[in-house]
N, CA and C of each residue as an Amber inpcrd file, in Angstrom:
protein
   399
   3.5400000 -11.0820000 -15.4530000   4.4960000 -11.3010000 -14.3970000
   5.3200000 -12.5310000 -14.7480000   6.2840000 -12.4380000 -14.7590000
   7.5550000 -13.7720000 -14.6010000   8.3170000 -14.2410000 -13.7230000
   8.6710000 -15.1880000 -13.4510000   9.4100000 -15.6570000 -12.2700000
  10.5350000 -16.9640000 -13.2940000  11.8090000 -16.3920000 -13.1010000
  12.8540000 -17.3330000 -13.4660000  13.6980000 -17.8670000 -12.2580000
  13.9650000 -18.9640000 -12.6790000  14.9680000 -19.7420000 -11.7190000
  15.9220000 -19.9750000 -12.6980000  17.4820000 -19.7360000 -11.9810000
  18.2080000 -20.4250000 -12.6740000  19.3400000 -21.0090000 -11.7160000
  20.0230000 -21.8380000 -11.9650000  20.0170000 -23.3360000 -11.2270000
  21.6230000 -22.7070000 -10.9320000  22.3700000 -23.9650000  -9.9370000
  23.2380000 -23.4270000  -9.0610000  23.0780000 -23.1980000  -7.5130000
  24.4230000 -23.7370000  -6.7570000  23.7170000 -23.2460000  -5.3040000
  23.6900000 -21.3690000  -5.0910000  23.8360000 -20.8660000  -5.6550000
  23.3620000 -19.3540000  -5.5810000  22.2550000 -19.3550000  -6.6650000
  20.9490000 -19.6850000  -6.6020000  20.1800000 -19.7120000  -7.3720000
  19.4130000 -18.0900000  -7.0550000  19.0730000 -17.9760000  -8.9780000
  18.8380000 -16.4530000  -8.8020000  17.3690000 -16.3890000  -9.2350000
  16.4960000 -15.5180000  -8.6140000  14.9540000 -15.2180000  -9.0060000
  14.8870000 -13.6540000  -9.4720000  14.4340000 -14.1090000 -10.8040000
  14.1790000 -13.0480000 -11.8690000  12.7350000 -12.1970000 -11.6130000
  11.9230000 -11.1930000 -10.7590000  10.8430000 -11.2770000 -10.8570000
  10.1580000  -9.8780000 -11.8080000   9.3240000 -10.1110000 -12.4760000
   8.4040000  -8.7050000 -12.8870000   7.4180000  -8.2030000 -12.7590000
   7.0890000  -6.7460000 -12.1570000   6.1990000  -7.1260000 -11.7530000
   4.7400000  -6.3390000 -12.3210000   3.9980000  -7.2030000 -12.2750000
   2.9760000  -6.7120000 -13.5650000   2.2980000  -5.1140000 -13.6990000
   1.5940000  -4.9640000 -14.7170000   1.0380000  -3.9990000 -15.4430000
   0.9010000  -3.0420000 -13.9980000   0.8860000  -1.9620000 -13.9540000
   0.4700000  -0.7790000 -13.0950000  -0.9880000  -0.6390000 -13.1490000
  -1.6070000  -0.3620000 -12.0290000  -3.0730000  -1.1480000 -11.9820000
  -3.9450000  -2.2940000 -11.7910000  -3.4130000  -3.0430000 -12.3240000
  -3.6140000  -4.2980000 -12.2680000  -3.9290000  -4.8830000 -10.8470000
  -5.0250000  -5.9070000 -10.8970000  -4.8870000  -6.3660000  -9.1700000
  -4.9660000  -7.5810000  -9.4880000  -3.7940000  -8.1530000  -9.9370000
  -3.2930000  -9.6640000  -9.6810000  -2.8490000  -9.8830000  -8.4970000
  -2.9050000 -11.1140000  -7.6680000  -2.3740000 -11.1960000  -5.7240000
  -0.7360000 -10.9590000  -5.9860000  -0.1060000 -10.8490000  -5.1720000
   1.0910000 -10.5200000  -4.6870000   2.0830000 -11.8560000  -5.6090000
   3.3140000 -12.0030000  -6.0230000   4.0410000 -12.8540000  -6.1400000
   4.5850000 -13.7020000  -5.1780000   5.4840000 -14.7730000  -5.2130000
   5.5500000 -15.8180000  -4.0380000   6.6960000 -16.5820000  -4.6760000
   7.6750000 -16.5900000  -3.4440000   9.0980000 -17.0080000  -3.6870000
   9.1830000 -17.8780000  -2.5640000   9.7150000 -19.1000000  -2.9080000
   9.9020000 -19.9220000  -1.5950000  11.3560000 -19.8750000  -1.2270000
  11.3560000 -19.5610000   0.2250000  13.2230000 -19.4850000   0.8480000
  13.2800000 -20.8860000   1.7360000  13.8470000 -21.6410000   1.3890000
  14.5580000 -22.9650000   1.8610000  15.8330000 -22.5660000   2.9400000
  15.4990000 -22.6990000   4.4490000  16.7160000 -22.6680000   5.0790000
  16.9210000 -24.1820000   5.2150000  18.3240000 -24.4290000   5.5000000
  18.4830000 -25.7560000   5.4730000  20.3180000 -25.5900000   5.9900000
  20.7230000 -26.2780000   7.0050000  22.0770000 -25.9780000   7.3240000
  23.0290000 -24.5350000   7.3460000  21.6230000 -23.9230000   8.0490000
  21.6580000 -22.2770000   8.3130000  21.9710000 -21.6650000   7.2830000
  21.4310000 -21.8120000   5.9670000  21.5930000 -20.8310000   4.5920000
  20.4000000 -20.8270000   3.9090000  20.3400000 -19.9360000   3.4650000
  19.1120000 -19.8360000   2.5830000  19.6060000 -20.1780000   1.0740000
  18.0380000 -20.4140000   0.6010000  18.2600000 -20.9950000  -0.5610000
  17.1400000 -20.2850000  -1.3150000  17.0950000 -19.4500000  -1.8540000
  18.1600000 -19.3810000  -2.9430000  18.5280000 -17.8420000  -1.9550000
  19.8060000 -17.4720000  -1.7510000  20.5630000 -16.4060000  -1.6970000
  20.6840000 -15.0940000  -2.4120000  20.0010000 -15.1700000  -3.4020000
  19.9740000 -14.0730000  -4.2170000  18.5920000 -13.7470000  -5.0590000
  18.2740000 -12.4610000  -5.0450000  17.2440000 -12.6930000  -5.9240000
  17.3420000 -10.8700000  -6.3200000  16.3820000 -10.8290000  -7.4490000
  16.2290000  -9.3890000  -8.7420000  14.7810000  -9.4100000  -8.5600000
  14.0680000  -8.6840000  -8.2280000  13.0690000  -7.8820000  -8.4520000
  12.8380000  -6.6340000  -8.7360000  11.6240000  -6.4780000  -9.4210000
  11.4850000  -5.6920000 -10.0860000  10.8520000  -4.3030000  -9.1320000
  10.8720000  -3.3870000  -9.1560000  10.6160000  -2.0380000  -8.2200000
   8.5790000  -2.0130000  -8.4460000   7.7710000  -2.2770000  -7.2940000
   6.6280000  -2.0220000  -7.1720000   5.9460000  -3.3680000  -6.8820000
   7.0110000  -4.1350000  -6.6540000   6.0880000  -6.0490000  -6.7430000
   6.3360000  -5.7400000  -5.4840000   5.0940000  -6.2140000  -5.2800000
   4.8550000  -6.9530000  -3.8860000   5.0790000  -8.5420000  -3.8440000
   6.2250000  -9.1970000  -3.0920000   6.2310000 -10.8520000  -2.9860000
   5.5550000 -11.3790000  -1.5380000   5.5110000 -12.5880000  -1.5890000
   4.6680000 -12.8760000  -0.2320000   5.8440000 -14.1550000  -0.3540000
   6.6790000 -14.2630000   0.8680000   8.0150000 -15.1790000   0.9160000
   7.2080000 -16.1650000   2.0370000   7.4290000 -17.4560000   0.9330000
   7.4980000 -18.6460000   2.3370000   8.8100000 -18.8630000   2.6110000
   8.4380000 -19.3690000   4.1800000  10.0920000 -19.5750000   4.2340000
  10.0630000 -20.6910000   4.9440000  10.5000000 -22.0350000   4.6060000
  10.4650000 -22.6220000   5.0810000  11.9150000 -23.6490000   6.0310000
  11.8770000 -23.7770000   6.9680000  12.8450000 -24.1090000   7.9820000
  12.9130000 -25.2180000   8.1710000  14.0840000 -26.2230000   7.3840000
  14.5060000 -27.6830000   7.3030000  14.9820000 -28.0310000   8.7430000
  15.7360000 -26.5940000   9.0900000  16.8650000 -26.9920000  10.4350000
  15.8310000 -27.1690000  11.9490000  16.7190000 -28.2340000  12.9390000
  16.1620000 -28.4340000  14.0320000  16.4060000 -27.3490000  14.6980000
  16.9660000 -26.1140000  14.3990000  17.0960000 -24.9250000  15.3410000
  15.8520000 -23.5390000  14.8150000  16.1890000 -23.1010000  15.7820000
  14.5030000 -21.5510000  14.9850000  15.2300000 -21.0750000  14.1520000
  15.4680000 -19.9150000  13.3840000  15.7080000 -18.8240000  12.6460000
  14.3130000 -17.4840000  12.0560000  15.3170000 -16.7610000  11.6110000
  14.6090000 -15.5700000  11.0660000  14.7700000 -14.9280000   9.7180000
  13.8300000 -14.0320000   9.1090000  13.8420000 -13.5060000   7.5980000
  13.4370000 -12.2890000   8.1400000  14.9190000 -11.3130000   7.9210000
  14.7120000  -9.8530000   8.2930000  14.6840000  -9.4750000   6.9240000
  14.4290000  -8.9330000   6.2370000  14.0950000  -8.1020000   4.8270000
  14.4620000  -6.3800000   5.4410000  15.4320000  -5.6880000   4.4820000
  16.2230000  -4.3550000   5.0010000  17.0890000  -4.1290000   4.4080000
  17.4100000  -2.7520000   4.2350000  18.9350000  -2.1890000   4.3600000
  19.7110000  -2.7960000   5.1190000  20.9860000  -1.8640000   4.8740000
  21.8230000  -1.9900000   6.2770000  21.4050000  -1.6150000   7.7880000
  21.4720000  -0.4880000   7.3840000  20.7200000  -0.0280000   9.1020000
  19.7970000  -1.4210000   9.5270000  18.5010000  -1.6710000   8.8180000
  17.7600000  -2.8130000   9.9310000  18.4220000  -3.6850000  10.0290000
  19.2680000  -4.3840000   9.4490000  20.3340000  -4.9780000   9.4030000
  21.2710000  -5.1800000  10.1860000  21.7250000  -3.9550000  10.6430000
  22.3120000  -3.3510000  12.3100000  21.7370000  -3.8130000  13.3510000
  20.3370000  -2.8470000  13.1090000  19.4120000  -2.8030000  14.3430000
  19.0740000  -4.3430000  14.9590000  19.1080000  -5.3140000  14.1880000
  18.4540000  -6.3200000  14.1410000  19.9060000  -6.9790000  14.5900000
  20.5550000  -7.0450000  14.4140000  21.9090000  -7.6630000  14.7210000
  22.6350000  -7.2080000  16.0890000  21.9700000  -6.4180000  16.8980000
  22.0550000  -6.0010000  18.1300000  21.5180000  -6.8270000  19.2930000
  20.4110000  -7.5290000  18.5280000  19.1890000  -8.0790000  19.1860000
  18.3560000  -7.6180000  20.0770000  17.9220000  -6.5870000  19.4670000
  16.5490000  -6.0160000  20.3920000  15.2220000  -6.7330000  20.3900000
  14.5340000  -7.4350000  18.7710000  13.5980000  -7.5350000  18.7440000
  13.8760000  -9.0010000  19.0750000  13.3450000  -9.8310000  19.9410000
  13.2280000 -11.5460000  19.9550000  12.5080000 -11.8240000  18.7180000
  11.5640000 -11.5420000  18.4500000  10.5330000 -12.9720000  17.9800000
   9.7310000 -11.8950000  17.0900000   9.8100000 -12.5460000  15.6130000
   8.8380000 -11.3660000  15.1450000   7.7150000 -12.2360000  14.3700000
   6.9210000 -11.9270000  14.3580000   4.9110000 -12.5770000  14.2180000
   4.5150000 -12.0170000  13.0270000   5.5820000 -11.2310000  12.1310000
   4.7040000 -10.6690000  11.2170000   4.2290000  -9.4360000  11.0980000
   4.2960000  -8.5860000  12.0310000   3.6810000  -7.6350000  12.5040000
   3.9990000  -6.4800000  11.1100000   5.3750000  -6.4110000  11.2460000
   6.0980000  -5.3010000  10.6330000   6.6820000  -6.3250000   8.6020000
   5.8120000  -5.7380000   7.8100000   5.9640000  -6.4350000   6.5380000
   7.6770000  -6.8090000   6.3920000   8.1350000  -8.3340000   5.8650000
   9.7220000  -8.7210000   5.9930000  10.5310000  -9.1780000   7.2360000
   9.3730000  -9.2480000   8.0370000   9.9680000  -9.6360000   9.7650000
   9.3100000 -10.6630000  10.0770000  10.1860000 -11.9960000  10.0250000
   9.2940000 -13.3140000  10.5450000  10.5110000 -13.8520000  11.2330000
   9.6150000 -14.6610000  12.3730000  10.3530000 -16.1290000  12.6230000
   9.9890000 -17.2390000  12.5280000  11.2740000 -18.2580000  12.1290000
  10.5000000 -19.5940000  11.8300000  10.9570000 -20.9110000  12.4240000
  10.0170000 -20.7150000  13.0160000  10.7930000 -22.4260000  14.3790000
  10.8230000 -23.1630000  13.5630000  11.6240000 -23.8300000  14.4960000
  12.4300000 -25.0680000  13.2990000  11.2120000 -26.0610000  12.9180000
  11.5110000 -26.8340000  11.8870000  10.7470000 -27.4240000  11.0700000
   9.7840000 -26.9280000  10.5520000   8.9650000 -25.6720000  10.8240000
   8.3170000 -24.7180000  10.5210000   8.1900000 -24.1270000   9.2250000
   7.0290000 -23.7370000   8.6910000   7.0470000 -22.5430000   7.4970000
   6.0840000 -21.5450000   8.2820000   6.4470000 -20.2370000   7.6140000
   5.9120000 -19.2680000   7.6580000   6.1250000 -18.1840000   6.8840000
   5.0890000 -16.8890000   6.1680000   4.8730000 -15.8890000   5.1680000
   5.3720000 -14.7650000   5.7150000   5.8510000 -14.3100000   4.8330000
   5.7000000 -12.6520000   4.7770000   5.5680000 -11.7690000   4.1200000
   4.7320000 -10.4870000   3.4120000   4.4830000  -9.9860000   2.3450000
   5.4190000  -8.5300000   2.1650000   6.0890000  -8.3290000   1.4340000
   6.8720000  -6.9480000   1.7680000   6.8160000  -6.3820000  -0.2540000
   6.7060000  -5.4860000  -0.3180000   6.6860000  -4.4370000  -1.5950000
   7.8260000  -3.7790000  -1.4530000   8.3170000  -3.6940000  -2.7680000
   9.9580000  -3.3840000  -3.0660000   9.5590000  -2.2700000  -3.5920000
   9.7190000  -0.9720000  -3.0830000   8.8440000   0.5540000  -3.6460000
   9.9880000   1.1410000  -3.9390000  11.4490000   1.0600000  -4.0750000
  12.6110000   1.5560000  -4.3460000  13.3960000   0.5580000  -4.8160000
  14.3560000   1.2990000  -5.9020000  15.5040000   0.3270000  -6.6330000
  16.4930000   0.4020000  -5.7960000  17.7120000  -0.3220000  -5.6570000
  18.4950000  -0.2750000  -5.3130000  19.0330000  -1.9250000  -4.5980000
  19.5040000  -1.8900000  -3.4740000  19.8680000  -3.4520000  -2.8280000
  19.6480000  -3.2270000  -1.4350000  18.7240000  -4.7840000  -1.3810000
  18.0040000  -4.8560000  -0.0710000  19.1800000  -6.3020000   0.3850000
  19.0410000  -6.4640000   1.6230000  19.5690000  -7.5580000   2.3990000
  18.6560000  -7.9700000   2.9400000  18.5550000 -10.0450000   3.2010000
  17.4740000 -10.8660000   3.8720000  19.0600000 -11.3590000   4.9620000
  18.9090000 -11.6450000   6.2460000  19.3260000 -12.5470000   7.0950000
  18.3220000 -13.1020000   8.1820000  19.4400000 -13.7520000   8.8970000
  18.9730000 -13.8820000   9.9400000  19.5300000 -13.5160000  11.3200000
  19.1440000 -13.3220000  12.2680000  20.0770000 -12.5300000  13.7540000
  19.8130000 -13.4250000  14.6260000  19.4860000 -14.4990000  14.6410000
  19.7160000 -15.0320000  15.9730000  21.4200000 -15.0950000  16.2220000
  21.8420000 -15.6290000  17.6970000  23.2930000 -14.9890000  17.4780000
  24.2410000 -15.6960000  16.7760000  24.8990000 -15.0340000  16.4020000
  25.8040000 -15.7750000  15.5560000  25.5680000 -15.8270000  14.1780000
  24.0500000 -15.9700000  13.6130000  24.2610000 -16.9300000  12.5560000
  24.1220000 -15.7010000  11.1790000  23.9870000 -14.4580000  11.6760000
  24.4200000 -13.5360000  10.6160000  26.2210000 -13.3320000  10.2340000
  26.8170000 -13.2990000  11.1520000  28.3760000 -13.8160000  11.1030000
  28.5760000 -14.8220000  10.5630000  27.9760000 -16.2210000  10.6730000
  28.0230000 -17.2360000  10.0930000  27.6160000 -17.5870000   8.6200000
  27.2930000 -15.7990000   8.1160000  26.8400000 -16.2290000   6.9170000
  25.3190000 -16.4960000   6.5150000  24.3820000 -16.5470000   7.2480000
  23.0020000 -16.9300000   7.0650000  22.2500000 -15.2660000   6.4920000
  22.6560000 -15.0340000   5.4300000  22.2090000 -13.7890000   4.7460000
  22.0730000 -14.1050000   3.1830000  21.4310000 -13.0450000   2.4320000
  21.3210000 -12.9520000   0.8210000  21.1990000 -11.4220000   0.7350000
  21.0420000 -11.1230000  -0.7400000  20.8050000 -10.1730000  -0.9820000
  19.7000000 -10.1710000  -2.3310000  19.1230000  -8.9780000  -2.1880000
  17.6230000  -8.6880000  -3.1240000  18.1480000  -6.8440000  -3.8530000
  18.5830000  -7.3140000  -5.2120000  18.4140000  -6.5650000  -6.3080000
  17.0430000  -5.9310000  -6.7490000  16.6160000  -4.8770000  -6.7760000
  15.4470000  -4.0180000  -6.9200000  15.8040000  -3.0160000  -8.1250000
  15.1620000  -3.7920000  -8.7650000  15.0900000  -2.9270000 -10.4340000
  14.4740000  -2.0210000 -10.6670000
């Protein structure tokens, strides 16, 4: 398994993910919100890794890490769900000053979207996107 960083404020995470079979624990990417953006904004993984995302929350306000398509993306930008605990793998919230996990498996290639929906701050830009190899 590998994990690259490469530097820049759009910093990008390279991940691979190991041998088929194998039961190494999950991978682990840390997301830095900080002046309602995430850090790093972008990331490439590889199709079958499971990551386990900290996310940790610099800002004095709450936020959230929706992991999705578009559609949840939608759904979530409607604001139905308040407050998510984890329940559903890629769905957290993180009060401010706060960290908190979430474990989600990338089982399809293609492009996933991370934001956040509290209001406003998906308009405002508080999103990335996740490349699935």
């Amino acid at each position: 398994m590998r994990l690259f960083l490469l530097g820049g404020a759009a910093a990008l995470f390279a991940l691979s993910s190991c041998t088929a079979g194998a039961s190494e624990p999950p991978s682990r990417i840390v997301i830095t919100i900080e002046h309602s953006r995430f850090e790093p904004s972008k990331l490439v993984v590889e199709r079958g890794t499971t990551v386990t995302f900290v996310v940790r929350n610099r800002d004095p306000i709450d936020h959230e890490l929706i992991i999705g398509d578009r559609a949840v993306q939608r759904h979530h930008e409607v604001g139905r769900d308040k407050h998510h605990h984890g329940e559903i793998p890629g769905e957290i919230s993180v009060p401010a000053g706060a960290e908190r996990t979430t474990t989600y498996t990338f089982s399809r290639p293609g492009t996933l979207l991370f934001g956040c929906h509290l209001p406003a701050h998906y308009a405002y830009g508080m999103r990335g996107v996740i490349e699935v190899d």
